[in-house]
TIVOMAR-822974 format. One line per 4 residues: number of its first residue (from 1); for each residue x, y, z of C-alpha. Coordinates in nm, 3 decimals. Layout:
BEGIN
NUM = X:Y:Z; ...
***
This chain:
BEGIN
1 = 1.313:1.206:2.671; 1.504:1.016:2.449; 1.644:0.652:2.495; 1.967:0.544:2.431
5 = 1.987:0.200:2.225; 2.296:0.026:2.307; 2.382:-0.291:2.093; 2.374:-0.589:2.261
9 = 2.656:-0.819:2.305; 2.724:-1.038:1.971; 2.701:-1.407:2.031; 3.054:-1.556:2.134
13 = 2.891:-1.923:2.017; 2.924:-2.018:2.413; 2.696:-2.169:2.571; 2.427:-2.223:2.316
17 = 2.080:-2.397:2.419; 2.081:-2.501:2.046; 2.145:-2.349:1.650; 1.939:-2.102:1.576
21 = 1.884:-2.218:1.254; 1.795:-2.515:1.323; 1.517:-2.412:1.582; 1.345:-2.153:1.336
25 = 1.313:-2.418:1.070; 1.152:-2.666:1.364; 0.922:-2.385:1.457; 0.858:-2.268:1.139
29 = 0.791:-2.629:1.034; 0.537:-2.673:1.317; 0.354:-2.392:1.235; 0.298:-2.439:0.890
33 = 0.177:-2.848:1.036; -0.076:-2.687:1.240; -0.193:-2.409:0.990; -0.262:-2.701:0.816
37 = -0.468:-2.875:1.059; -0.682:-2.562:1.129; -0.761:-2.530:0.726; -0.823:-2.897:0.681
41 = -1.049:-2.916:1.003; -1.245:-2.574:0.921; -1.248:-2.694:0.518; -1.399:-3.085:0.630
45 = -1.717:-2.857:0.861; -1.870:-2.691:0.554; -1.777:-2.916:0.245; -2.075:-3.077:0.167
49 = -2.243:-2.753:0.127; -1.972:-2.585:-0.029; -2.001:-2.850:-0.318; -2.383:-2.792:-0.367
53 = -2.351:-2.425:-0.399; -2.114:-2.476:-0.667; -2.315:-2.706:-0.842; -2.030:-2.901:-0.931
57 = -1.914:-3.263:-0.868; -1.690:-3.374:-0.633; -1.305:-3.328:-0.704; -1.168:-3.550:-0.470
61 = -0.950:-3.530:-0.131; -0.647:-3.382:-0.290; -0.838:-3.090:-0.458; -1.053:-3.043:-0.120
65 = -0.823:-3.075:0.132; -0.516:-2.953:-0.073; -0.619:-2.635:-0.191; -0.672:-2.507:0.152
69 = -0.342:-2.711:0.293; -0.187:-2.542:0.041; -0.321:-2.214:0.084; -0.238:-2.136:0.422
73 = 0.111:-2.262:0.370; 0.186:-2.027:0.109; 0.049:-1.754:0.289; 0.203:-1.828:0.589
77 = 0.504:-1.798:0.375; 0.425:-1.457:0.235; 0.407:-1.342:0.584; 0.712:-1.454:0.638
81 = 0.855:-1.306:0.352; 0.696:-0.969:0.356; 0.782:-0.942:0.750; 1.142:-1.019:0.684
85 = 1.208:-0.777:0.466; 1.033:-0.528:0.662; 1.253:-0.581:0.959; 1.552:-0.610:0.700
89 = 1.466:-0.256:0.635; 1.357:-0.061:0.917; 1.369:-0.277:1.244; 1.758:-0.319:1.263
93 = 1.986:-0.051:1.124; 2.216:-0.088:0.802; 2.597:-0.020:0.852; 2.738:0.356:0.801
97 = 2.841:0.263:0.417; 2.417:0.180:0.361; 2.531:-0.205:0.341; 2.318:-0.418:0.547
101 = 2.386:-0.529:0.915; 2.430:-0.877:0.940; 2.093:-0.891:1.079; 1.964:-0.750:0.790
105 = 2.132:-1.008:0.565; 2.008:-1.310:0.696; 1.634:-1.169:0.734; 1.651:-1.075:0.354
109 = 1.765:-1.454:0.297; 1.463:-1.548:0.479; 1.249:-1.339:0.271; 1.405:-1.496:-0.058
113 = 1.343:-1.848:0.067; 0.983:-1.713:0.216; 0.908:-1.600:-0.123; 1.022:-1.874:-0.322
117 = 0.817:-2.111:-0.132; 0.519:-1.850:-0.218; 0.589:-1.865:-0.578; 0.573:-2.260:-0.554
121 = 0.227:-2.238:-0.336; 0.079:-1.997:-0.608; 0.168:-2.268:-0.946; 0.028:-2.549:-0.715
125 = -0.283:-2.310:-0.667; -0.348:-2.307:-1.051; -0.444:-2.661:-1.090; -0.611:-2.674:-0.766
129 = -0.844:-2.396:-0.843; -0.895:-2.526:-1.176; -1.039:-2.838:-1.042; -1.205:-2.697:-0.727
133 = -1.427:-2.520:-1.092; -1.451:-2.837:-1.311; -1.526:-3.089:-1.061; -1.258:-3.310:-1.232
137 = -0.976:-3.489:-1.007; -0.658:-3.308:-0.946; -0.467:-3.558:-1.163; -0.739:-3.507:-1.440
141 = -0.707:-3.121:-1.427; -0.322:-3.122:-1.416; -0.286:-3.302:-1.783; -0.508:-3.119:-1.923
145 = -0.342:-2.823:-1.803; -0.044:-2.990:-1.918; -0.113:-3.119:-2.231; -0.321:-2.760:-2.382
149 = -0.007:-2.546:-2.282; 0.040:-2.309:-2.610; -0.273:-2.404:-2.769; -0.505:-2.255:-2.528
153 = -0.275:-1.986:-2.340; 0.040:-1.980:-2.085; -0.209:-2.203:-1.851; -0.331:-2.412:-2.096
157 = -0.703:-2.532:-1.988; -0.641:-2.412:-1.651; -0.650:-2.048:-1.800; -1.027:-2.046:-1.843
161 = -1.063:-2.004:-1.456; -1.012:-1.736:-1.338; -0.856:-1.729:-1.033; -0.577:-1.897:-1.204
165 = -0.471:-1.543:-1.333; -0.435:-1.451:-1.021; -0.243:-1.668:-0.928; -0.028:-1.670:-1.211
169 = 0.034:-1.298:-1.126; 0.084:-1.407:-0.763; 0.380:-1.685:-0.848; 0.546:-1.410:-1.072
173 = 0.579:-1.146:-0.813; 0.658:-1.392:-0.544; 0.996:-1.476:-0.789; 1.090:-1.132:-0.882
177 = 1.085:-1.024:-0.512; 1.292:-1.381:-0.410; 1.513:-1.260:-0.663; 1.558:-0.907:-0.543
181 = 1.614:-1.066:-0.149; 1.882:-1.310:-0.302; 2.109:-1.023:-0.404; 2.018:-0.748:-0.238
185 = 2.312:-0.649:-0.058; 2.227:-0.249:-0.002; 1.972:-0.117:0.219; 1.807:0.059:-0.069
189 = 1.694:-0.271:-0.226; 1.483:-0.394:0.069; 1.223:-0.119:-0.053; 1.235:-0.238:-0.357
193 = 1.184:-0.593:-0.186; 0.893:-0.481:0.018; 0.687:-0.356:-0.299; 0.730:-0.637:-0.515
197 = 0.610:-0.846:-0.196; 0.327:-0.642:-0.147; 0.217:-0.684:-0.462; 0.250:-1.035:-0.440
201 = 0.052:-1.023:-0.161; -0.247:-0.858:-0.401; -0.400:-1.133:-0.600; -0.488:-1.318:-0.291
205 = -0.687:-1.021:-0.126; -0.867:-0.998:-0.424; -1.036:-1.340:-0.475; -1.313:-1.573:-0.286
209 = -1.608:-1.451:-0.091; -1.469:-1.056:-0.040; -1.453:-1.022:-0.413; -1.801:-1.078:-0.520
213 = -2.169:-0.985:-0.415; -2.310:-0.740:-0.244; -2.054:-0.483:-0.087; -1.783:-0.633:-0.238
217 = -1.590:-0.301:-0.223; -1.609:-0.278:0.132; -1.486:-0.658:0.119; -1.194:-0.610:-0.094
221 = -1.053:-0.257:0.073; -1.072:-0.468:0.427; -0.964:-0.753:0.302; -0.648:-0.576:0.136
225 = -0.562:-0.381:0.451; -0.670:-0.718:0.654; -0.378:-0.919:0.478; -0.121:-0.633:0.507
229 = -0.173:-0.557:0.829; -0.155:-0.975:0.899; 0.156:-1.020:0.687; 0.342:-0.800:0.844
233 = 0.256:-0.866:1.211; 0.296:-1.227:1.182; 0.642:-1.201:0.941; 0.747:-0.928:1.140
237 = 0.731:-1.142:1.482; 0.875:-1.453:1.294; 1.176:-1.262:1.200; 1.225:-1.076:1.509
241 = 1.214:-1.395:1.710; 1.491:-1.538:1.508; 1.682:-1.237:1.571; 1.662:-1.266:1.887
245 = 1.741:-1.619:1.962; 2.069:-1.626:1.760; 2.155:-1.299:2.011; 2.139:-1.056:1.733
249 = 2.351:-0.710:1.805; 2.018:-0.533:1.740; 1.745:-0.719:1.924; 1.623:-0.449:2.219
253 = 1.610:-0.184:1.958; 1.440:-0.432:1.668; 1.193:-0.540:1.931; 1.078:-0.207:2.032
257 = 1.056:-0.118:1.687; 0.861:-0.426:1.583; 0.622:-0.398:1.916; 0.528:-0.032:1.820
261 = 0.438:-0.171:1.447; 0.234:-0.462:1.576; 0.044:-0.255:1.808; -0.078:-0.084:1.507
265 = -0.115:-0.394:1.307; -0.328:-0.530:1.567; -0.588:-0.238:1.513; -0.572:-0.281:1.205
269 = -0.642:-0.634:1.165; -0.895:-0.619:1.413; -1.121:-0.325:1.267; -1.067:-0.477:0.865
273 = -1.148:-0.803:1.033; -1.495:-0.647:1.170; -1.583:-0.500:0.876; -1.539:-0.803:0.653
277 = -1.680:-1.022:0.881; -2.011:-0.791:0.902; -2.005:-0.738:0.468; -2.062:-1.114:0.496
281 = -2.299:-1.192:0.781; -2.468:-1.067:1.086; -2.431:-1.069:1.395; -2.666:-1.332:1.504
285 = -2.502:-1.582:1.280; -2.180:-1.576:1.472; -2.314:-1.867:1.671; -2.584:-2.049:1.445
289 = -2.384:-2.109:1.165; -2.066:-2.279:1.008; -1.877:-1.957:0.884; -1.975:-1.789:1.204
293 = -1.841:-2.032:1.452; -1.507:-2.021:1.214; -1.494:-1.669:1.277; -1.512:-1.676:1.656
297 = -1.229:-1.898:1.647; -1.037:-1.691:1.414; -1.125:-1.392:1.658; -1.020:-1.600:1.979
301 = -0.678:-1.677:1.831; -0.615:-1.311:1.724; -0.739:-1.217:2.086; -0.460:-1.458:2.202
305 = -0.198:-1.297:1.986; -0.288:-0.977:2.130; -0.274:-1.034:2.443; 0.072:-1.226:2.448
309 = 0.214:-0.890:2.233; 0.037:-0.654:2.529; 0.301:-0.880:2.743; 0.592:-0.835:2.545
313 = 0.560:-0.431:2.584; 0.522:-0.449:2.957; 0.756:-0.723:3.043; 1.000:-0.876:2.797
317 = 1.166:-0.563:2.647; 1.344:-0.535:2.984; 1.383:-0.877:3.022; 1.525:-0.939:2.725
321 = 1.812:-0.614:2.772; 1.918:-0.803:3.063; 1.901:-1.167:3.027; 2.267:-1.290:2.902
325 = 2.081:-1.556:2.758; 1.841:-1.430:2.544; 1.728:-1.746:2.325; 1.607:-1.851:2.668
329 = 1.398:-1.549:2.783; 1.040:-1.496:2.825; 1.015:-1.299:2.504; 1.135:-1.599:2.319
333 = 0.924:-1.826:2.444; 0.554:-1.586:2.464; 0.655:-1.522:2.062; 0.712:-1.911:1.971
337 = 0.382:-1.951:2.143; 0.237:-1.625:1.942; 0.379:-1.743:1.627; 0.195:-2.104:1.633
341 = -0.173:-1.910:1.695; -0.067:-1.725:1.431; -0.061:-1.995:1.217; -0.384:-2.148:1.337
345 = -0.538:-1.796:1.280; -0.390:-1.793:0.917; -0.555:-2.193:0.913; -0.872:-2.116:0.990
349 = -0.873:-1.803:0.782; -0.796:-2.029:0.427; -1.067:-2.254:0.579; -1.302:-1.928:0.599
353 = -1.235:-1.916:0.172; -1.346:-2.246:0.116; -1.667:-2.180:0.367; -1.975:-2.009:0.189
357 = -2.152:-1.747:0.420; -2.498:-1.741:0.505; -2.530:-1.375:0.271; -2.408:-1.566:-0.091
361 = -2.688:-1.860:0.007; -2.929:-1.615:0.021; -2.913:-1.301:-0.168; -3.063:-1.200:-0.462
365 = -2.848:-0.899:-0.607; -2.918:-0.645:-0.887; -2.693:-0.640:-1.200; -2.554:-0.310:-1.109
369 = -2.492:-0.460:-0.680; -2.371:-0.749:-0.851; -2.070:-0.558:-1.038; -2.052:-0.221:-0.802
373 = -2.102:-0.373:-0.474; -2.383:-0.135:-0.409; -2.738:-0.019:-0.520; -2.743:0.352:-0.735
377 = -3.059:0.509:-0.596; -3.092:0.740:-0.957; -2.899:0.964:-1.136; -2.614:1.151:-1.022
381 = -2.741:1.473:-0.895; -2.564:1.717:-0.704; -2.755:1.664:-0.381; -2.666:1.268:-0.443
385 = -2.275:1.396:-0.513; -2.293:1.597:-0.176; -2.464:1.376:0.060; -2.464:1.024:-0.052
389 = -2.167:0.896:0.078; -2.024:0.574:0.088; -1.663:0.565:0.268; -1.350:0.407:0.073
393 = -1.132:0.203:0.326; -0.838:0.266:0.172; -0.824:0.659:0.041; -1.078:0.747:0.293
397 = -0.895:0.617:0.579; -0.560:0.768:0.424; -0.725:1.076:0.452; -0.835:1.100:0.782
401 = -0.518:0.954:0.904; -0.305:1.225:0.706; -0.454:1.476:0.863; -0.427:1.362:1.210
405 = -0.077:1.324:1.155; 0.018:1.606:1.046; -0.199:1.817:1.287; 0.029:1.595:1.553
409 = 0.285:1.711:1.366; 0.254:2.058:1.406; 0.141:2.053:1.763; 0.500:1.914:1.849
413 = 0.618:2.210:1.705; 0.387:2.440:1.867; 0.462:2.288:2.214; 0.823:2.342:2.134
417 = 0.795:2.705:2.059; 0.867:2.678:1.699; 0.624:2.827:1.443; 0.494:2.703:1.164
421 = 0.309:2.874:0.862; -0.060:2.847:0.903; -0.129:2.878:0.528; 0.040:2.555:0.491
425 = -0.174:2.348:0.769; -0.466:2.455:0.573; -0.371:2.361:0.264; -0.278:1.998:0.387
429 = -0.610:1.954:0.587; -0.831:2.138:0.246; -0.639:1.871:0.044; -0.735:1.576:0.270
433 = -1.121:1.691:0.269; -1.067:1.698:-0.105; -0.948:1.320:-0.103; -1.219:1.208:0.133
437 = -1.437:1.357:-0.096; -1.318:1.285:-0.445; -1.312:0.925:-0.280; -1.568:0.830:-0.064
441 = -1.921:1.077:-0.156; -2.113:1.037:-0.393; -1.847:1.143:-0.633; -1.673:0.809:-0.525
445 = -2.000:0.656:-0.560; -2.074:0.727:-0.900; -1.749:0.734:-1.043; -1.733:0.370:-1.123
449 = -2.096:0.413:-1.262; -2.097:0.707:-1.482; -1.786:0.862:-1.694; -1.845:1.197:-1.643
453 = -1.862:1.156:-1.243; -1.557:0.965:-1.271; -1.398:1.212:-1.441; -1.478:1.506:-1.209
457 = -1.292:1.265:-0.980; -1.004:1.169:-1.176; -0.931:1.581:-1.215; -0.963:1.623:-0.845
461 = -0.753:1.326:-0.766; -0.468:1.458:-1.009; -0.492:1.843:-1.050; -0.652:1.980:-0.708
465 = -0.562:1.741:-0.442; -0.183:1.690:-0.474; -0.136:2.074:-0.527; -0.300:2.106:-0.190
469 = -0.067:1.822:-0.016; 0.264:1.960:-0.191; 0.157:2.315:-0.047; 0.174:2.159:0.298
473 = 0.530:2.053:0.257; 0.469:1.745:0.485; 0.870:1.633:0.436; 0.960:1.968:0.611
477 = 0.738:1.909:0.862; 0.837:1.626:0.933; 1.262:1.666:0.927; 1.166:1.977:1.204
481 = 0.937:1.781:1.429; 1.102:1.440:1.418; 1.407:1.454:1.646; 1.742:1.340:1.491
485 = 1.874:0.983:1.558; 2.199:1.147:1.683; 2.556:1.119:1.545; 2.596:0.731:1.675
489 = 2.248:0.578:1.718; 2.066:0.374:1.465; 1.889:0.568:1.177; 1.564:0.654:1.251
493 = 1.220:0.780:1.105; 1.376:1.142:0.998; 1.642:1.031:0.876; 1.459:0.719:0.643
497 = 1.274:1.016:0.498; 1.580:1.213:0.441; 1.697:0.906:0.230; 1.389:0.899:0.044
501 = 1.402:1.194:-0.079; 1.785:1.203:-0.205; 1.789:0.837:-0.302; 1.878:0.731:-0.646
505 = 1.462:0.656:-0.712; 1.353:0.972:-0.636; 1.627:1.115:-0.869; 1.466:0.902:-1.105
509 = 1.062:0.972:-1.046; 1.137:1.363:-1.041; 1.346:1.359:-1.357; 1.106:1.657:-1.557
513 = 1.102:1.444:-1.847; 0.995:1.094:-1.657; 0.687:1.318:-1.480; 0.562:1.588:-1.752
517 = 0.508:1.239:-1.969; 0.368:1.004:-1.661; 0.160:1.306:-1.554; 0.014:1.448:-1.906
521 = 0.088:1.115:-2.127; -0.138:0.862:-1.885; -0.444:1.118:-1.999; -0.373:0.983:-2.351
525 = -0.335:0.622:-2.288; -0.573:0.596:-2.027; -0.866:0.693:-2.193; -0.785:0.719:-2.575
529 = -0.556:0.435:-2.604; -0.837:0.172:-2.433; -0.673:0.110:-2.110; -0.983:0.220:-1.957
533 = -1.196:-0.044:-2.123; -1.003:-0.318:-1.963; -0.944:-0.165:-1.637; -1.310:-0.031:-1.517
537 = -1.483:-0.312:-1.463; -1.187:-0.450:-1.171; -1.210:-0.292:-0.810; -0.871:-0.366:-0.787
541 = -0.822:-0.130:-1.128; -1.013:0.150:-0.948; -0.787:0.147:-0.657; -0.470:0.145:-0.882
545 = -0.621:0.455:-1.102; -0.676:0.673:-0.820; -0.330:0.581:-0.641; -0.171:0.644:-1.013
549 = -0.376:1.000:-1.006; -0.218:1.129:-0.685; 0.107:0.983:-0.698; 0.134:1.165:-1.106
553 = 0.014:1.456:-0.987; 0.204:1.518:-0.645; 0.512:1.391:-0.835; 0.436:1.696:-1.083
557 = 0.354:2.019:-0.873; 0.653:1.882:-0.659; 0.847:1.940:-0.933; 0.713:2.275:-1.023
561 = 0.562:2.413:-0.674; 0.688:2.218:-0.403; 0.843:2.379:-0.092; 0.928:2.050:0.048
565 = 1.349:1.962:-0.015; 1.331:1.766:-0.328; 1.665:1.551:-0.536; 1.616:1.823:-0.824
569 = 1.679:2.185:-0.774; 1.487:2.381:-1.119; 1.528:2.718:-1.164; 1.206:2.933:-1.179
573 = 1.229:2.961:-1.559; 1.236:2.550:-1.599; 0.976:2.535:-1.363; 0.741:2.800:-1.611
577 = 0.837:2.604:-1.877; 0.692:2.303:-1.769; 0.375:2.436:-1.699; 0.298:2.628:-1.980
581 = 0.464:2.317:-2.153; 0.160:2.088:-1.979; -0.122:2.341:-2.078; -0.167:2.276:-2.443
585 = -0.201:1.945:-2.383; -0.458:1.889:-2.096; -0.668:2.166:-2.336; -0.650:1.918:-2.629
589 = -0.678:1.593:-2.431; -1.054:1.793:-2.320; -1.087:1.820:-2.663; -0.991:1.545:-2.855
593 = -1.277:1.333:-2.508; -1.538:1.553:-2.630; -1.476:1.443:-3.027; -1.415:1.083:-2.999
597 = -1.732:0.941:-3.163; -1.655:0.550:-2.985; -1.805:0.531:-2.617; -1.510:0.448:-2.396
601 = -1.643:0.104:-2.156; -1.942:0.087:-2.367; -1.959:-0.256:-2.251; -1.885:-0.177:-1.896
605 = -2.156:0.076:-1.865; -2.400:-0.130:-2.050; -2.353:-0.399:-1.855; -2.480:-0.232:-1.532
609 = -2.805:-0.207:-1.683; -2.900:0.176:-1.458; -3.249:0.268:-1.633; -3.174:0.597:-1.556
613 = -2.765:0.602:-1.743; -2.893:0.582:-2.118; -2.714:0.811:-2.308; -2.348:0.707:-2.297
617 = -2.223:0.939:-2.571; -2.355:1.256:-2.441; -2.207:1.151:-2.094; -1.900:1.140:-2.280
621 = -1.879:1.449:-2.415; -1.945:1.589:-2.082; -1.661:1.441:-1.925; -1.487:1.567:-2.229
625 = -1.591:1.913:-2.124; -1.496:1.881:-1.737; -1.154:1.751:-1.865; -1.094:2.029:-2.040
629 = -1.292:2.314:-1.789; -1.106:2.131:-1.456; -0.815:2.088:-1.577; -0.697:2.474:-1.698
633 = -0.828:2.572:-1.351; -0.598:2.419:-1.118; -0.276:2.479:-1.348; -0.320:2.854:-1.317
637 = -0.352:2.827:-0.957; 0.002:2.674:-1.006; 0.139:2.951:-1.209; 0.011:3.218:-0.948
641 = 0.178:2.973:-0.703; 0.499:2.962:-0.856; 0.487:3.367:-0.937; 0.427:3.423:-0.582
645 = 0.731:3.167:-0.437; 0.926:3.337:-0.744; 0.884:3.704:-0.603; 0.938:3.552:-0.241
649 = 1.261:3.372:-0.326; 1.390:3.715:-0.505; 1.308:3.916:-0.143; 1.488:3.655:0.082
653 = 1.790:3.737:-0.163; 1.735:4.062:-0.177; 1.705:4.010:0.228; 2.010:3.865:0.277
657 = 2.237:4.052:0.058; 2.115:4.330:0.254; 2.234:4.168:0.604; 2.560:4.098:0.413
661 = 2.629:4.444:0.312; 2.565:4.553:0.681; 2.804:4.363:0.819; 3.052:4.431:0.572
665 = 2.980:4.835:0.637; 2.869:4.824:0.216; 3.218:4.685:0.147; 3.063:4.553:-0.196
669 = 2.901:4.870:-0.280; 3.195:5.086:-0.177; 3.399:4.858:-0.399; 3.204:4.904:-0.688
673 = 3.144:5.295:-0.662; 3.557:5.280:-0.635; 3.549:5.070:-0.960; 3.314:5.337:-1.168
677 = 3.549:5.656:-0.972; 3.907:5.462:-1.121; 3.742:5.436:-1.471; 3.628:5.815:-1.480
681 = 3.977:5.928:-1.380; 4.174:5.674:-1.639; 3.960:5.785:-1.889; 3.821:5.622:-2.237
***
């Protein structure tokens, strides 16, 4: 049974226990103090030893103690930022003319401050990372940096370490998506807001300890989801809590929203926190060592967190419909309370990245662990492809996920009495198994290893996968079993996807031109144009080529097969054309792989130094040959696809021209057999 959201009465300015504004900054200010503290204090337990592993001398206090200090600030302030914009976009509602609320203004103008303060964190990062690697004083590093801008880089000296990158990337998304929150005046924009912040967001998951050594992989995926997950928990709160306190219209409904999103951010958190805590040590060393006793305290204040959010679902959300004086209510106060551990949590975790764990003081690794993250038992056979898995955090998990949804999906409808097509649940669920596979077997395995495995994968990611996903038409599924907001209440989850798929970007992502080139030009670039050299030795790059494979490739048999509603209607001919239009070209792209006489990542490949992985050019040529094999295969699946909804469209008109001439008694027909009598009796 659905639950009617009434908005709250706006605040009259009466009777105020003090301005709102002023009483975020104070707490915001006292969290960031006591983040502080908790990186400082972990940083000072594990410094000594932190310095002889680097074999470096000491920097100083400002480079020890600042670079954590100034760590956790600025991440403190990227939650902040990220979570604001989230509850700009989806935790109050936008006005009927897709302005934003009021609400939604002021938590966007959070996020621009939020993320101009991250921006500043990330420069500040440069120089102290810089002399965290040289051993030289803070002061030292900085005129260096300083005085080699232009003759060795953008970063001057500082450029040669490289986590400054990083964080150069870091500062520049931080601006862009302070810029975007400064202006942003339409609802539409906080997506664009909440990308450019989650990118920002990147860099940071993919340095320190998670990044490098054995099982890195498993590191960086649950670090990624770790920080996401984090972010937008602890923004999320921050934001709602301000809401609430200046008596926002919207607070019942943004509070239910937000306590539904945290629940799931708290699993989240929790399970990437276990697996990243076990990549690095085991259990025993929870209470014999440094890191391990840093953990427990991390764990403790996450526990803490928990538990307070456990009480605002079973006691504040009523409390707070009902109180008149909301900035005084027990919500308020449990989340000022949650907010603080937060920041201690967020402390102790930049302490954690300036504390080695036991595994990096003792571990001898392999060339290939050392880059891959894992050992290669031998050669890629196809028992090895089949059955020796290793599970991907990120696609795996989407996987498994998608599916359950969607099965939940259909069930709704099934206990409503409504049918749905069984051809299309099995394409869905055939197209997840086909992403847990492509992703986290041995295919997923090897891929990073060996080109020819990697490009079985890429052609499964692109050409078999999303044709399975668009033939499950998840959009429809989803506008019949989500229920409608109704005419008055706040927008809701059926009716954000509605305005995804009409807005102005997906006008712009479907446009045949923009996707036939994405989908069929990134072959070209990719791998003959020497992207692929740079990218493959990154995990990071691996992640962004698969996401770029199944977001190309759904984009394109949307286009051409989709049964979902999309913002471009093509006729059946158009939609022929572009395939037969694509087929030329993934035949000569197979081609022109199995003739290039360079070895594409010769250096990568070398570099791994697999005894068993010798003969690069014939590998080659073999992935030249799957590129071309694969990739006919799946696009004449498509054309039978598109024959068969061609025929089908052509009955339902047939269909219901029929129904229209019965209830017009064959008025058309009659019409037109009165048309042919009047010209026989007029004559020539």
């Amino acid at each position: 049974m659905s639950t009617t959201i009434s908005p709250q009465p706006a605040d009259t300015g009466r009777d105020r226990l003090r301005d709102p504004s002023q009483v975020r900054r104070l707490l915001i200010g006292v969290a960031l103090l006591l983040g502080v503290v908790a990186a400082t204090g972990a940083t000072a337990l594990s410094l000594d030893t932190a310095q002889v592993l680097l074999g470096v001398p000491d920097p100083g206090w400002v480079t020890n103690y600042g670079l954590p200090a100034v760590t956790v600030v600025g991440q403190l302030l990227a939650a902040i930022g990220f979570g604001s914009a989230i509850f700009a976009a989806f935790f109050v509602p936008p006005q009927a003319s897709g302005d934003l609320d009021a609400g939604g203004y002021r938590a966007l103008r959070w996020s621009a401050a939020a993320f101009a303060g991250w921006a500043v964190a990330a420069i500040l990062m440069i120089p102290l990372s810089a002399s965290s690697v040289s051993g030289k004083s803070f002061g030292d590093t900085v005129g260096q940096c300083v005085s080699t801008i232009g003759r060795g880089g953008v970063l001057g000296k500082c450029g040669t370490v490289a986590d400054s990158a990083y964080w150069l990337w870091t500062a520049v998304f931080a601006v862009v998506a302070a810029v975007l929150a400064a202006v942003a005046l339409k609802w539409g924009w906080t997506v664009l807001v909440i990308a450019v912040g989650f990118l920002s967001l990147m860099p940071s998951a993919l340095l320190g300890h998670s990044s490098a050594g054995g099982d890195h992989d498993y590191g960086t995926n649950s670090l990624i989801l770790h920080i996401v997950a984090a972010a937008t928990w602890t923004g999320g709160l921050v934001a709602v809590l301000a809401y609430a306190f200046g008596r926002g219209r919207w607070r019942l409904l943004a509070l239910r929203r937000y306590s539904r999103a945290a629940f799931w951010c708290l699993i989240v958190v929790a399970l990437s926190g276990v697996v990243n805590v076990l990549v690095r040590l085991s259990p025993g060393e929870l209470f014999t060592t440094t890191y391990g006793r840093i953990v427990l305290g991390k764990i403790a204040a996450l526990l803490i967190a928990g538990g307070l959010g456990a009480i605002h679902r079973s006691r504040t959300l009523k409390a707070l419909d009902d109180d008149a004086r909301p900035e005084r209510s027990l919500f308020v106060r449990l989340a000022a309370v949650e907010t603080l551990v937060f920041a201690v949590a967020f402390g102790l975790a930049a302490g954690l990245s300036r504390t080695p764990p036991p595994v990096l003081a003792t571990k001898d690794l392999t060339q290939a662990e050392a880059e891959l993250g894992y050992t290669l038992d031998g050669p890629p056979t196809a028992a090895r492809i089949f059955l020796d898995w290793r599970f991907d955090l990120i696609f795996g998990t989407f996987a498994i996920v998608a599916a359950i949804v969607y099965l939940r999906g259909v069930w709704r409808l099934h206990k409503r009495g409504d049918a749905w097509p069984a051809g299309r649940t099995v394409a869905w669920l055939l197209g997840c198994l086909a992403l847990l596979f492509a992703t986290s077997s041995g295919m997923g395995k090897y891929s990073p290893a060996v080109f020819s495995v990697h490009m079985m994968g890429h052609m499964m990611l692109s050409m078999l996968v999303p044709v399975l996903l668009v033939l499950g038409a998840p959009a429809t599924l989803a506008l019949r079993a989500i229920p409608p907001a109704g005419r008055d209440a706040p927008p809701g989850l059926r009716e954000w996807v509605l305005s995804a798929i009409h807005s102005t970007y997906a006008k712009v992502v479907t446009h045949p031109l923009i996707v036939v080139t994405v989908f069929v030009g990134s072959f070209y670039v990719l791998y003959l144009g020497g992207l692929f050299d740079v990218l493959v030795p990154h995990h990071s790059a691996h992640l962004a080529m698969n996401l770029h494979f199944l977001v190309s490739g759904f984009l394109f048999y949307w286009l051409v097969i989709g049964i979902d509603p999309a913002p471009r209607q093509l006729s059946p001919v158009a939609k022929l054309g572009i395939v037969w239009g694509s087929l030329p070209f993934h035949a000569f792209f197979g081609v022109a792989l199995m003739m290039t006489s360079g070895i594409i990542a010769e250096k990568w490949y070398t570099s791994l130094q697999l005894p068993w992985h010798t003969d690069l050019a014939h590998d080659q040529t073999v992935g030249g040959g799957i590129a071309w094999a694969t990739g006919e295969f799946p696009l004449m699946l498509v054309m039978m696809a598109l024959l068969i909804q061609w025929r089908r469209q052509d009955d339902r008109q047939a269909r219901r021209f029929d129904r229209k001439e019965e209830r017009d008694e064959d008025a058309e027909l009659e019409s037109y057999n009165a048309m042919l009598a009047q010209m026989k009796k007029d004559g020539p």
